[in-house]
PDB file as gemmi writes it, atoms N, CA and C in Angstrom:
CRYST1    1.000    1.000    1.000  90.00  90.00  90.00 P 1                      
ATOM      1  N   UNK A   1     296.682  74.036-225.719  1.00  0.00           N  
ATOM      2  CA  UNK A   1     296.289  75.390-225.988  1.00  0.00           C  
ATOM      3  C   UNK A   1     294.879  75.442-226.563  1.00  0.00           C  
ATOM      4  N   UNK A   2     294.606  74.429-227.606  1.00  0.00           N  
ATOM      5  CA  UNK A   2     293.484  74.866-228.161  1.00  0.00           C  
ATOM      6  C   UNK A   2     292.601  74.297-227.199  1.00  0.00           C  
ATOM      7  N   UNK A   3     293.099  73.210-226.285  1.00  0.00           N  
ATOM      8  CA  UNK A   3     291.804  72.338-225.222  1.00  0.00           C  
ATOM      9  C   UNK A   3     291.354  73.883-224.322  1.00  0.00           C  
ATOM     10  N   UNK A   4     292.421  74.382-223.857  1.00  0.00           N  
ATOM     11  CA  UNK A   4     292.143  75.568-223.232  1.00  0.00           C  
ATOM     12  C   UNK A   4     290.771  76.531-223.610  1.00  0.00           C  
ATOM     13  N   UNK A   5     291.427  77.139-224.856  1.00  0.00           N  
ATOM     14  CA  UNK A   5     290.321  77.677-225.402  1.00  0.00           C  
ATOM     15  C   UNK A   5     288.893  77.168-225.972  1.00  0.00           C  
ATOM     16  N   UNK A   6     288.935  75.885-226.178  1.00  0.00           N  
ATOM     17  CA  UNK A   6     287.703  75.222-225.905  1.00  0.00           C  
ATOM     18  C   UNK A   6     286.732  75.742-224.435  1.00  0.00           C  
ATOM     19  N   UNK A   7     287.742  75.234-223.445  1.00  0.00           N  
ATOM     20  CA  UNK A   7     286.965  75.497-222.363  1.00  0.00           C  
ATOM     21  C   UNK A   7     286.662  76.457-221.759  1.00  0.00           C  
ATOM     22  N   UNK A   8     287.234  77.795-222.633  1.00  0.00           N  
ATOM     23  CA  UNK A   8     287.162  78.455-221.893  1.00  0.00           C  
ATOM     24  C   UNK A   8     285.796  79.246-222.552  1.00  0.00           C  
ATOM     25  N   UNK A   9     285.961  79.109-224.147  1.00  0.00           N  
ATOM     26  CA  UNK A   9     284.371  79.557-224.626  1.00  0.00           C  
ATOM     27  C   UNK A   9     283.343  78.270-224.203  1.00  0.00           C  
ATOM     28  N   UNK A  10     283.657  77.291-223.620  1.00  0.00           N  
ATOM     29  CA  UNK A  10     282.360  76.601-223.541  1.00  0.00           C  
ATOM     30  C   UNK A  10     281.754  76.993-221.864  1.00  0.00           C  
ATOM     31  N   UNK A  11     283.094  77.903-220.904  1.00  0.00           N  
ATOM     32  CA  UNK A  11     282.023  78.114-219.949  1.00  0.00           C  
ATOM     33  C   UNK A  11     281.521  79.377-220.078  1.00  0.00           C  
ATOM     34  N   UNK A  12     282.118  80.377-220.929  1.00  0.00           N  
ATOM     35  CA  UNK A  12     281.541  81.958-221.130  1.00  0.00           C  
ATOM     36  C   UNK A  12     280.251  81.528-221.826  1.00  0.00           C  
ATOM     37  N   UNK A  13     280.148  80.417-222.151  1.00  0.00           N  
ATOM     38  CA  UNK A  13     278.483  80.042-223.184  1.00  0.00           C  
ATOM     39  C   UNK A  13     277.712  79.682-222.220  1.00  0.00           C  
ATOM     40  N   UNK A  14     277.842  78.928-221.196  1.00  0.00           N  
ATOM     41  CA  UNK A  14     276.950  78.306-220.206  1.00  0.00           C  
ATOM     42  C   UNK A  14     276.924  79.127-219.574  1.00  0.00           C  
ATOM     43  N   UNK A  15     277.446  80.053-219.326  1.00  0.00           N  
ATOM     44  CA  UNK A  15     277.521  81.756-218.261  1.00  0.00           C  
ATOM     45  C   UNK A  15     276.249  81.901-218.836  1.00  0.00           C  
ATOM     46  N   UNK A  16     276.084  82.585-220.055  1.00  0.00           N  
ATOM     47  CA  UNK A  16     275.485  83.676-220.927  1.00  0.00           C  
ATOM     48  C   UNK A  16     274.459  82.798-221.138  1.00  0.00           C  
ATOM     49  N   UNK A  17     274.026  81.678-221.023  1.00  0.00           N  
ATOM     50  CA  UNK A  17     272.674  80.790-221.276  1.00  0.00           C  
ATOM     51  C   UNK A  17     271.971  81.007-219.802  1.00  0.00           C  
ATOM     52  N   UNK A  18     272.931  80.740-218.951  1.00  0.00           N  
ATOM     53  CA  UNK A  18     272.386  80.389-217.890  1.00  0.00           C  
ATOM     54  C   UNK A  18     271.832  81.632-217.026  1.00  0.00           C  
ATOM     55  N   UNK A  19     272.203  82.625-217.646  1.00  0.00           N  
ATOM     56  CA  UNK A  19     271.012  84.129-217.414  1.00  0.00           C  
ATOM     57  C   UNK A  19     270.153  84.577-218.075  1.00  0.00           C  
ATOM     58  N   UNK A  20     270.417  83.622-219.710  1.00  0.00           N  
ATOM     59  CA  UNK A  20     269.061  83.909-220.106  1.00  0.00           C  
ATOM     60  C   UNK A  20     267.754  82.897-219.693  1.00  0.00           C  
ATOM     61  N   UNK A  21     266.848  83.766-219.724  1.00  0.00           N  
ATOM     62  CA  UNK A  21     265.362  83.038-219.547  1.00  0.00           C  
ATOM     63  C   UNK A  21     264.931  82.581-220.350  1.00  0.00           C  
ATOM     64  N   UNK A  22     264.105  81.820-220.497  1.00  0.00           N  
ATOM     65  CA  UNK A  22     262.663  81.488-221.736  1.00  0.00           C  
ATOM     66  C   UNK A  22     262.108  82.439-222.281  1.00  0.00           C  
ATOM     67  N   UNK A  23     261.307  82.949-221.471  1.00  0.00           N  
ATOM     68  CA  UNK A  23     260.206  84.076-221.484  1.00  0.00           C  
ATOM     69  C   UNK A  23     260.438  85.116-220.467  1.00  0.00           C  
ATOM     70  N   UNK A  24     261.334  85.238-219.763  1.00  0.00           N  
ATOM     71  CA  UNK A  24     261.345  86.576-218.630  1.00  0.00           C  
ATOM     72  C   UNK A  24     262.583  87.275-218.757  1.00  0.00           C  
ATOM     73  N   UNK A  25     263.085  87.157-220.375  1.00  0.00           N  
ATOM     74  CA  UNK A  25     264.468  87.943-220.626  1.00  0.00           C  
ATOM     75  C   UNK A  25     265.145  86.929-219.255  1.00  0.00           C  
ATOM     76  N   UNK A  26     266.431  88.753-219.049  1.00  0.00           N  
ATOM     77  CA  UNK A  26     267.602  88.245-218.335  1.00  0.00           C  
ATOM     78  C   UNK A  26     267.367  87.874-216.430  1.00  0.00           C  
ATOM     79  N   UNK A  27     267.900  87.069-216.041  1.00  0.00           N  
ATOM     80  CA  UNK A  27     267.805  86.889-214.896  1.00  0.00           C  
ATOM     81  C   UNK A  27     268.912  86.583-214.217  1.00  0.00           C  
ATOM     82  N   UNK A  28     269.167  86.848-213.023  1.00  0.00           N  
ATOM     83  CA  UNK A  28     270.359  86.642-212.491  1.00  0.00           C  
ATOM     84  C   UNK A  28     269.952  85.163-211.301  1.00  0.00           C  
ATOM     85  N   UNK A  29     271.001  84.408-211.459  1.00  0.00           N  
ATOM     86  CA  UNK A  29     270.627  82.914-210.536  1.00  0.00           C  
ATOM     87  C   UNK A  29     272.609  82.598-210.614  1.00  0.00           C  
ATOM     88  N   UNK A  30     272.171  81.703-209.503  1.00  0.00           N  
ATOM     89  CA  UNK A  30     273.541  81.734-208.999  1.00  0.00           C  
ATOM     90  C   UNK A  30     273.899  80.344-209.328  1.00  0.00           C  
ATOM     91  N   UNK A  31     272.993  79.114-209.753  1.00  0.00           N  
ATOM     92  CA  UNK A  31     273.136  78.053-210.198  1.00  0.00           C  
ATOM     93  C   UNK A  31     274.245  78.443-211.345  1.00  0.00           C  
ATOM     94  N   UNK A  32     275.258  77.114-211.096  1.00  0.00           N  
ATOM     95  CA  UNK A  32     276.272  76.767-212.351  1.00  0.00           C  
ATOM     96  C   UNK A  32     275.519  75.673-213.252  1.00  0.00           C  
ATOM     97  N   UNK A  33     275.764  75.641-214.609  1.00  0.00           N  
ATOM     98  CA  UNK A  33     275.203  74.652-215.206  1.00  0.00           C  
ATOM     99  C   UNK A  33     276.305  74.059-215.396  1.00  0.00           C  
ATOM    100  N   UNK A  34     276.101  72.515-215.753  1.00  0.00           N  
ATOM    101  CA  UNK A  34     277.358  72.342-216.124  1.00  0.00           C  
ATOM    102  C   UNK A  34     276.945  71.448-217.425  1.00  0.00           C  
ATOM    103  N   UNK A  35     278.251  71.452-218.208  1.00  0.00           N  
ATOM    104  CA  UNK A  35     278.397  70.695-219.554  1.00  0.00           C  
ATOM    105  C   UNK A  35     278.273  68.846-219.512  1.00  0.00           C  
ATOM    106  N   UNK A  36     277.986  68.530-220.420  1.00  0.00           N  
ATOM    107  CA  UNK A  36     277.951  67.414-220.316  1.00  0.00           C  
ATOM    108  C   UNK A  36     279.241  66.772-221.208  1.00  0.00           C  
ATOM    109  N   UNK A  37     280.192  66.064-220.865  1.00  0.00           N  
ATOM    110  CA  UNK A  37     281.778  65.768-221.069  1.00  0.00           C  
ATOM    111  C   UNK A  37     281.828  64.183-222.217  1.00  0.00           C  
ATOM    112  N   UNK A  38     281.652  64.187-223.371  1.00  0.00           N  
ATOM    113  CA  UNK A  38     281.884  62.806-223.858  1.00  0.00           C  
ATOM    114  C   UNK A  38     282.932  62.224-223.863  1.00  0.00           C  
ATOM    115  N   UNK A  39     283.417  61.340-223.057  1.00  0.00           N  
ATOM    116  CA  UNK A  39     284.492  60.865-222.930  1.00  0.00           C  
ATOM    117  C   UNK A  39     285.261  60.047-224.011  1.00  0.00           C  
ATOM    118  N   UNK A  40     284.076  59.786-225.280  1.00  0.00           N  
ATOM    119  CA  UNK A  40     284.208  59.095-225.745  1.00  0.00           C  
ATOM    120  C   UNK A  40     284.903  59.582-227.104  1.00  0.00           C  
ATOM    121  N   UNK A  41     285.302  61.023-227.152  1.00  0.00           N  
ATOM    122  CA  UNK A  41     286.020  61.835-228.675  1.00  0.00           C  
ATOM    123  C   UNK A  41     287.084  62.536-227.461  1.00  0.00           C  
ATOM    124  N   UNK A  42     286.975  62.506-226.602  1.00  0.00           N  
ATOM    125  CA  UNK A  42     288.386  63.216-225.282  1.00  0.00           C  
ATOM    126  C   UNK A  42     288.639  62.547-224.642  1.00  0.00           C  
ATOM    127  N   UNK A  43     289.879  62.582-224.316  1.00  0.00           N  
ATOM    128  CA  UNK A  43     290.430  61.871-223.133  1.00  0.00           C  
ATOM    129  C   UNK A  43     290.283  63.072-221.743  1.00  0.00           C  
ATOM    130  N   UNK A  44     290.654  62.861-220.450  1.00  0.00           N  
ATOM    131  CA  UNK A  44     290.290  63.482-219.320  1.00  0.00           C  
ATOM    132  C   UNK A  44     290.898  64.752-219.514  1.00  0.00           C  
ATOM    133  N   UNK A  45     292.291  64.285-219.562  1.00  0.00           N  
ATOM    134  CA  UNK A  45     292.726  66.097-220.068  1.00  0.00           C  
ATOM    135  C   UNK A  45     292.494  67.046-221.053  1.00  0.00           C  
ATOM    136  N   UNK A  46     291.234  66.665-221.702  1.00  0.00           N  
ATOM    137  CA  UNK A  46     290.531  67.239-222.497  1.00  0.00           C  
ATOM    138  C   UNK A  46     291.183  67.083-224.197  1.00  0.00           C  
ATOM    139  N   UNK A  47     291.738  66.170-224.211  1.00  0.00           N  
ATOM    140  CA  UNK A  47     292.335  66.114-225.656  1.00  0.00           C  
ATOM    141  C   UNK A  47     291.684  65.463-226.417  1.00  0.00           C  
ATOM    142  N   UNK A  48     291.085  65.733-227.534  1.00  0.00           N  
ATOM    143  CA  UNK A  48     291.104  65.048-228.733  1.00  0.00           C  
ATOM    144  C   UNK A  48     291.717  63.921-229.410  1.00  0.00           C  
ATOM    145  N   UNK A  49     290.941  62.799-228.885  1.00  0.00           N  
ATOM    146  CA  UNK A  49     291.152  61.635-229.507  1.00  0.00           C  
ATOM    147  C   UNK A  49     291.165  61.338-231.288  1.00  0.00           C  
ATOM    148  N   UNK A  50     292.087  61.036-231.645  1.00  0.00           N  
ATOM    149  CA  UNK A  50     292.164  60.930-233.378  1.00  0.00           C  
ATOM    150  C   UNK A  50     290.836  59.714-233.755  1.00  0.00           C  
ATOM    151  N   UNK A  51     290.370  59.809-235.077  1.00  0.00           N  
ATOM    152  CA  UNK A  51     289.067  59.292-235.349  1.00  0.00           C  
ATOM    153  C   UNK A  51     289.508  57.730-235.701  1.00  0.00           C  
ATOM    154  N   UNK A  52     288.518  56.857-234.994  1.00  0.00           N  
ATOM    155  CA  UNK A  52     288.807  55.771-235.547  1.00  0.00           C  
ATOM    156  C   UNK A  52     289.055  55.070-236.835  1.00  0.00           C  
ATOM    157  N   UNK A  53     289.931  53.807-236.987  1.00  0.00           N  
ATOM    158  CA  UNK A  53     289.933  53.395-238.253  1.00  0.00           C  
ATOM    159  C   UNK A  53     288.800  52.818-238.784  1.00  0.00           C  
ATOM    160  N   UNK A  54     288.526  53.278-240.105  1.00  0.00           N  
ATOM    161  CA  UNK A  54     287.475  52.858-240.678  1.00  0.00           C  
ATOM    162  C   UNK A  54     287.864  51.951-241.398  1.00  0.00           C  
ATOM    163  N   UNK A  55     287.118  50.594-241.726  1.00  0.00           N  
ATOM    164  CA  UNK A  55     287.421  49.594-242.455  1.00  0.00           C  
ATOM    165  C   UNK A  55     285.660  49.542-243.563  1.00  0.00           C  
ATOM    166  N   UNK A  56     286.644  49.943-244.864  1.00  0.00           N  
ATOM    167  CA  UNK A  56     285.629  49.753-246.313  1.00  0.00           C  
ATOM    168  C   UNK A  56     284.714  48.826-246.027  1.00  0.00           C  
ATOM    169  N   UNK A  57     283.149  48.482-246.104  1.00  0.00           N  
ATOM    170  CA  UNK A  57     283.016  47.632-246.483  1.00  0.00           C  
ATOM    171  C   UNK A  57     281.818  47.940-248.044  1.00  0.00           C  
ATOM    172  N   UNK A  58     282.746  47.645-248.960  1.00  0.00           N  
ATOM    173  CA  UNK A  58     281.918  47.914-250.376  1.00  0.00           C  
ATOM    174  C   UNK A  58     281.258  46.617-250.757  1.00  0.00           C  
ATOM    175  N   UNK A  59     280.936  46.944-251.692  1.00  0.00           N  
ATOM    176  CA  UNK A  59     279.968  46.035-252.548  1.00  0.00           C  
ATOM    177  C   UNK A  59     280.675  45.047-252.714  1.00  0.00           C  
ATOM    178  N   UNK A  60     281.693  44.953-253.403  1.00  0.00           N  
ATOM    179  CA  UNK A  60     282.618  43.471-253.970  1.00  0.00           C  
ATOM    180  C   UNK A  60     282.796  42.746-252.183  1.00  0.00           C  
ATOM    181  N   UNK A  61     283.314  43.222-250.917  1.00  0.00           N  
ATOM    182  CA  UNK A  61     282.865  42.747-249.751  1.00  0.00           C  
ATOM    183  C   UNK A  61     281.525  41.508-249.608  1.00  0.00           C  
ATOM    184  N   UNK A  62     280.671  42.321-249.617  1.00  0.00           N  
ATOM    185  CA  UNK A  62     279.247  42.111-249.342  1.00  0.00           C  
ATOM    186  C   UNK A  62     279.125  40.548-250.267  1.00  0.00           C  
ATOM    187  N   UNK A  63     279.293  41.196-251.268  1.00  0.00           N  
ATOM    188  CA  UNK A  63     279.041  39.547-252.489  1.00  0.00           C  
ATOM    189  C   UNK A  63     279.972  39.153-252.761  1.00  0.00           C  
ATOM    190  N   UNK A  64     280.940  38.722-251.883  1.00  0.00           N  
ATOM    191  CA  UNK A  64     282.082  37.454-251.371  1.00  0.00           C  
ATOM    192  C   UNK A  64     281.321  36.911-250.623  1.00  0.00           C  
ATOM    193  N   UNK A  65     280.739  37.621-249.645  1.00  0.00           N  
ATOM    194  CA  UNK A  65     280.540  36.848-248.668  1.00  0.00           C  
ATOM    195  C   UNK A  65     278.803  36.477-248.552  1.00  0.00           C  
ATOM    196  N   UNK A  66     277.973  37.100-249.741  1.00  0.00           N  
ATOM    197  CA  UNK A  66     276.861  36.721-249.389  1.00  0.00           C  
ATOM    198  C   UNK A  66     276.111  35.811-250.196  1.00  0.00           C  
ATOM    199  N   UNK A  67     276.835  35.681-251.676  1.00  0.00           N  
ATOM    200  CA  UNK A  67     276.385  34.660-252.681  1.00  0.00           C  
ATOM    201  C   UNK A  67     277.154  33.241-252.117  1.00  0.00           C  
ATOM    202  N   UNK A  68     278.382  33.078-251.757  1.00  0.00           N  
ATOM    203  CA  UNK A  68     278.505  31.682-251.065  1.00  0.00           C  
ATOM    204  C   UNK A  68     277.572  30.809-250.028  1.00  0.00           C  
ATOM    205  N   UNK A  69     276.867  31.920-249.438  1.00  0.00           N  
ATOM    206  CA  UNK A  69     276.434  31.506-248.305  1.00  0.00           C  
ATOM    207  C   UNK A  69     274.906  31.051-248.977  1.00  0.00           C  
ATOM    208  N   UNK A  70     274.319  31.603-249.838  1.00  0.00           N  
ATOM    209  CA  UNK A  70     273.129  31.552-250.621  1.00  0.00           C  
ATOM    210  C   UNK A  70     273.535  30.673-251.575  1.00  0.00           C  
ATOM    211  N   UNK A  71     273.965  30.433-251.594  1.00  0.00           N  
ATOM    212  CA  UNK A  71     274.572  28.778-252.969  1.00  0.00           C  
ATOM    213  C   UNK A  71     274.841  27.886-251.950  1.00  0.00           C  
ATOM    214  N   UNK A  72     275.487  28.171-250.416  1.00  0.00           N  
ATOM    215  CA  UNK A  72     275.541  26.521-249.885  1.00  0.00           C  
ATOM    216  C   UNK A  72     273.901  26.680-248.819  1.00  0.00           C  
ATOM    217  N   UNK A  73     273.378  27.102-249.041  1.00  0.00           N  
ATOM    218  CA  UNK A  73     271.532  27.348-248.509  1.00  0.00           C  
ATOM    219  C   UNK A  73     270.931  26.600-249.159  1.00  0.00           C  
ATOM    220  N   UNK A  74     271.144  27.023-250.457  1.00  0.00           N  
ATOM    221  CA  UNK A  74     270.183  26.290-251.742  1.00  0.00           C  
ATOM    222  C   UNK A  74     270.556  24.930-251.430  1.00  0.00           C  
ATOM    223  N   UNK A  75     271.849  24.865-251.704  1.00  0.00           N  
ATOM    224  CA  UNK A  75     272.263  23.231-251.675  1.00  0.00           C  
ATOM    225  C   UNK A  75     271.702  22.376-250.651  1.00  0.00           C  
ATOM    226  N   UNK A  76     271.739  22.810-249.525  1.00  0.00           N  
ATOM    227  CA  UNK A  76     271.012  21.990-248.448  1.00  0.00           C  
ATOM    228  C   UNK A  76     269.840  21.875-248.363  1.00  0.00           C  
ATOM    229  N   UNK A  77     269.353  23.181-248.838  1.00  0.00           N  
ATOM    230  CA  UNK A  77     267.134  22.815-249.003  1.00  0.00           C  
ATOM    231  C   UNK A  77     267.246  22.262-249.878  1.00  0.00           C  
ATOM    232  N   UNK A  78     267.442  21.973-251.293  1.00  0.00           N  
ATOM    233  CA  UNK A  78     267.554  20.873-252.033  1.00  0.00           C  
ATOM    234  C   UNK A  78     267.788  19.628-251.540  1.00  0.00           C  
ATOM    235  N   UNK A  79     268.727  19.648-250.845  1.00  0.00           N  
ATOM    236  CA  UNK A  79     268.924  17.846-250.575  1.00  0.00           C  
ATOM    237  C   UNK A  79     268.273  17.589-249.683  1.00  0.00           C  
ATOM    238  N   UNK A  80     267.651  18.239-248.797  1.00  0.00           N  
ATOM    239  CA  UNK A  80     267.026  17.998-247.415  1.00  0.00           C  
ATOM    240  C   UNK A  80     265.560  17.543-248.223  1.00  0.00           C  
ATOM    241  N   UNK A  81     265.352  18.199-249.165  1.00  0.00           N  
ATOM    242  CA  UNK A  81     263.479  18.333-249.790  1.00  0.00           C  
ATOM    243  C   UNK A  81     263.651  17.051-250.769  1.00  0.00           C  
ATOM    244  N   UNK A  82     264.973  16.409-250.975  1.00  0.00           N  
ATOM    245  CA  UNK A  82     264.985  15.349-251.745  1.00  0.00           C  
ATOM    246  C   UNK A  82     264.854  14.314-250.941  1.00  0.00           C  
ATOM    247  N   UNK A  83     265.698  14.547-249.845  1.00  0.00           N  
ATOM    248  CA  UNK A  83     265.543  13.090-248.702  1.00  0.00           C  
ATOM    249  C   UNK A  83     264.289  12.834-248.009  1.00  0.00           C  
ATOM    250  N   UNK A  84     263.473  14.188-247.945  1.00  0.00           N  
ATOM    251  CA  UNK A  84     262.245  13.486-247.408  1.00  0.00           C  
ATOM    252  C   UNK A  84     261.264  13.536-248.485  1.00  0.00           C  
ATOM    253  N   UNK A  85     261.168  13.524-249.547  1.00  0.00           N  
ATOM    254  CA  UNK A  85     260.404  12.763-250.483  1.00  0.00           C  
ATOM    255  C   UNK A  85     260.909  11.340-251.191  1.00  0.00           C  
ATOM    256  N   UNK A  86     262.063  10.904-250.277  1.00  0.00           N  
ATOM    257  CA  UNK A  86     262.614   9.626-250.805  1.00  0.00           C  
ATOM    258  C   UNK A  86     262.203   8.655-249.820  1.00  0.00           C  
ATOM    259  N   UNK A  87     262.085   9.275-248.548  1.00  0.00           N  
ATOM    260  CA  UNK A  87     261.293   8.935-247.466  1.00  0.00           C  
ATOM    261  C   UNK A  87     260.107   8.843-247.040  1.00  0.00           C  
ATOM    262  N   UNK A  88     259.633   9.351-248.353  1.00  0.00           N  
ATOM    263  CA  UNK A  88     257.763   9.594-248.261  1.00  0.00           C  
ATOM    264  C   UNK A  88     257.371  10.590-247.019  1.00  0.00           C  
ATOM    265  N   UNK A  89     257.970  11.222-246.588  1.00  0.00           N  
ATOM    266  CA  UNK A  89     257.669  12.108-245.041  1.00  0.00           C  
ATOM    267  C   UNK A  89     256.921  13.475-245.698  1.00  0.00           C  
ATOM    268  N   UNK A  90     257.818  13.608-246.819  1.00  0.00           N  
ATOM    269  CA  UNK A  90     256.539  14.851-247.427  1.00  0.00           C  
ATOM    270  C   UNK A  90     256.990  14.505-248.991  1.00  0.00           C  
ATOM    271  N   UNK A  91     255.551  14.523-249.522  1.00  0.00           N  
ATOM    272  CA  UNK A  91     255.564  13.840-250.823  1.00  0.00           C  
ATOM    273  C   UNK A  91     254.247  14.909-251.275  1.00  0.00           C  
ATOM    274  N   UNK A  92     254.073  15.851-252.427  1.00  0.00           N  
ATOM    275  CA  UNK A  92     253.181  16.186-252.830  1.00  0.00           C  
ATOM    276  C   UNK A  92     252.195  15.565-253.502  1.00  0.00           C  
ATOM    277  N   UNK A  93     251.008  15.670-253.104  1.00  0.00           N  
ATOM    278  CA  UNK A  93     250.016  14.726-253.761  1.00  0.00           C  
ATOM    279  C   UNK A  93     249.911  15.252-254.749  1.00  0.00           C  
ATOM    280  N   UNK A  94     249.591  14.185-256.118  1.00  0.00           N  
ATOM    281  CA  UNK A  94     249.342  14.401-257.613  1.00  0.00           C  
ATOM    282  C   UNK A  94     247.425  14.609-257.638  1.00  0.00           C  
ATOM    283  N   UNK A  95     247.307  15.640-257.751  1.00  0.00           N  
ATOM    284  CA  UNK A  95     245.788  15.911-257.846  1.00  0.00           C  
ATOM    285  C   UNK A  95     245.394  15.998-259.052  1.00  0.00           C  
ATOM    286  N   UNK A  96     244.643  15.620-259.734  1.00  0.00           N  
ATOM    287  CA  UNK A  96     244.222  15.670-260.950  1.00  0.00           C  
ATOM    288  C   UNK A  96     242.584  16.488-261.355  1.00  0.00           C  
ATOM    289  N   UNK A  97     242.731  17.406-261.104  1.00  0.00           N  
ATOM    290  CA  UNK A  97     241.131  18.291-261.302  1.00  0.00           C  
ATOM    291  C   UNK A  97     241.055  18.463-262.503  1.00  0.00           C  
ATOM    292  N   UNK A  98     241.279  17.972-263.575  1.00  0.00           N  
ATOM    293  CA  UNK A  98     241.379  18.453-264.787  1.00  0.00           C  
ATOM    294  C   UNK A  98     239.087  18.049-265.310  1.00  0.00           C  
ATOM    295  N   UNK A  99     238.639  18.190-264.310  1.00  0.00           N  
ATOM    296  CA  UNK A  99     237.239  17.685-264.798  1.00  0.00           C  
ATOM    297  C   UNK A  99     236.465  19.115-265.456  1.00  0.00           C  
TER     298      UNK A  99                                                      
END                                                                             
């Protein structure tokens, strides 16, 4: 019932647009316009699809999952920056400008 009356004010609207003009007032044209249909909130028989489930994602979320990942980061650039200065592959030179 109510899909009905949906459609039925959405073509008395495209009627009443589609004689008005821009700039030359009313005009009569025999072109239909037609609506553009999202399939994606209706199904074909025009029904109203219920709104998807939303899943929270809050703050306590976020930093479960983003301080672990930044504590096992650290851990590995640490050991990685230890093994190649144990390796001499990158070793900061001791510069002494103190002149």
């Amino acid at each position: 019932m109510a899909a009905s009356i949906l459609r039925l004010s959405m073509r008395l609207s495209t009627r009443n647009t589609a004689k008005m003009s821009r700039n030359t007032g009313l005009k009569s044209t025999n072109i239909s316009r037609t609506t553009s249909i999202r399939t994606a909130v209706s199904t074909t028989s025009g029904a109203i699809l219920p709104k998807p489930d939303k899943t929270p994602f809050g703050l306590i979320r976020m930093t479960v999952v983003v301080v672990p990942f930044l504590y096992v980061g650290t851990l590995i650039s640490k050991n990685f920056a230890a093994l190649l200065e144990e390796h001499d592959i990158f070793v900061p030179e001791d510069d002494d400008d103190d002149d």
